[in-house]
C-alpha angles and dihedrals in degrees: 000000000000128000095218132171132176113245147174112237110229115229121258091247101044095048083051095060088043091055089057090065104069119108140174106284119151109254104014125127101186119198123272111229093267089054094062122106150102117271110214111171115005106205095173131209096356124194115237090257095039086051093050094049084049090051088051099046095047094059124095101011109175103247147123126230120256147194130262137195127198106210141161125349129258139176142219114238119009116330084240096044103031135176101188131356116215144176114234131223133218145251092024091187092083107036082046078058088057100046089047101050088045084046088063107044089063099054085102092043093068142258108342098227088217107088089168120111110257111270111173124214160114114269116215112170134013119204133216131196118333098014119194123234128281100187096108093045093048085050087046099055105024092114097035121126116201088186140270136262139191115258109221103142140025124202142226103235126205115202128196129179107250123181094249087047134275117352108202124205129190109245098179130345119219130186136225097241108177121117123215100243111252108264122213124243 
């Protein structure tokens, strides 16, 4: 089995700006540089046959790219008790669009384990027990923008337990292939 997910790789220069966020904050374990980008669909530990129909069903989705921007911090859970600190996209219509239409392409595949509403985003730090509190970060960086990137292609992540956290590895990479159609002046 493979514990397997679809993502969105963050750009060199983008998951630079994010690694200059972390402080110290009790009970934080905030991401390495090779831990940051954007889940988009978390099909979680997937048989061989079941990896190779999500493979197939993942190529060829009809749709653009698109732009993203990563922008502000959040967290899950409140911002003196969190679960997770992370940074947001935008626009989140289109990356919503992606998610749908992968979504989609997996209703043969079997039950999806992730029953949340999609949130996108880039996690940055997970807490423990006693976490400290984020609040004065979140108000620090709300209106940051750590840039924006063309989003062409999407990737099959695998994902395996290291002991400095989750190692990911690309399984397969797709693109996102549709033209606009030409317009007349």
């Amino acid at each position: 089995m493979h514990r397997l997910f679809f993502g969105l790789e963050v750009p060199a220069a983008i998951r630079q700006r994010l690694l200059q966020v972390p402080v110290p904050v009790a009970g934080a374990r905030w991401q390495r540089d090779d831990q940051l980008h954007i889940t988009l669909l978390f099909l979680g530990d997937v048989e061989p046959d079941r990896a190779v129909d999500a493979r197939a069903a993942a190529r060829d989705l009809p749709l653009e790219p698109f732009e993203l921007e990563v922008h502000g911090l959040g967290s899950f859970g409140s911002p003196l008790n969190p679960r997770h600190v992370w940074a947001g996209v935008q626009p989140q219509t289109t990356i919503a669009e992606l998610h749908a239409a992968l979504a989609a392409g997996m209703t043969g595949l079997g039950p999806l384990p992730e029953k949340r509403d999609f949130r996108p985003h880039v996690t940055l730090a997970r807490f423990g027990k006693q976490p400290g509190s984020v609040a004065a970060l979140l108000d620090e960086y709300q209106d940051c923008s750590f840039g924006s990137f063309t989003v062409s292609d999407f990737v099959l992540f695998e994902s395996r337990r290291g002991e400095h956290g989750s190692v990911y590895s690309v399984v397969e990479r797709f693109g996102l292939t549709k033209t606009r159609p030409a317009t007349k002046d």
